[in-house]
C-alpha positions, 0 to 999 in steps of 0.5 A: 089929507085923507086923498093922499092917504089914499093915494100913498096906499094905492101907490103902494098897491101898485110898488108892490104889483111891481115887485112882483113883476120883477121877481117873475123877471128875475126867473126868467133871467135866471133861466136865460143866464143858466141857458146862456141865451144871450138874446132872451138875457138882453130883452129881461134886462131891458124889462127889468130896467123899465120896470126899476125905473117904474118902481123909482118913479113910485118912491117919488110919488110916495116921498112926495105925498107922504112929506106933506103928512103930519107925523101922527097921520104918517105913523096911522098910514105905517100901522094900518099897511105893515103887512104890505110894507113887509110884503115890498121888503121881501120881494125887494130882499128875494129880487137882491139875492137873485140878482146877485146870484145872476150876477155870480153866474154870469161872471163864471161865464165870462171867466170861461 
């Protein structure tokens, strides 16, 4: 029980090292789309896709591990990581809002 605990948290460890990851990616997107560096642009959202799957692969894991938990020890393992969880959610907010913003910014462009 307490390996996979164990393992959940090091999981998201390693979901949120991701995430961050894929911020640092979607500034350099972001530089790209505002330069209109269609070469650079192809390479970040290759990167990024890499790193999404990664992140997906991660939630499996966790899903898989954490189904295997009874709800007391699930609730214990919610409490004792709230700061890292609120952590993944804001990085996976900010990587929402930027990537929206990318998307705005490359539809002007192809509209001119």
């Amino acid at each position: 029980m307490d390996k996979k605990k164990t393992e959940i948290v090091r999981l998201l460890k390693r979901k949120q090292e991701t995430c961050t990851r894929l911020l640092e990616k979607m500034e350099e997107q972001m530089k790209a789309v505002d330069t209109q560096d269609e070469s650079r642009l192809a390479v970040i959202v290759e990167e990024k896709e890499a790193l999404i799957a990664g992140l997906n692969e991660t939630d499996q894991k966790i899903t898989g591990l954490a189904s295997a938990l009874d709800e007391s020890t699930l609730e214990k393992l919610v409490s004792g990581n709230e700061e890292l969880a609120k952590s993944i959610e804001s990085d996976l907010e900010k990587i929402i809002e930027q990537e929206t913003v990318c998307q705005t910014k490359l539809n002007l462009v192809k509209s001119e």
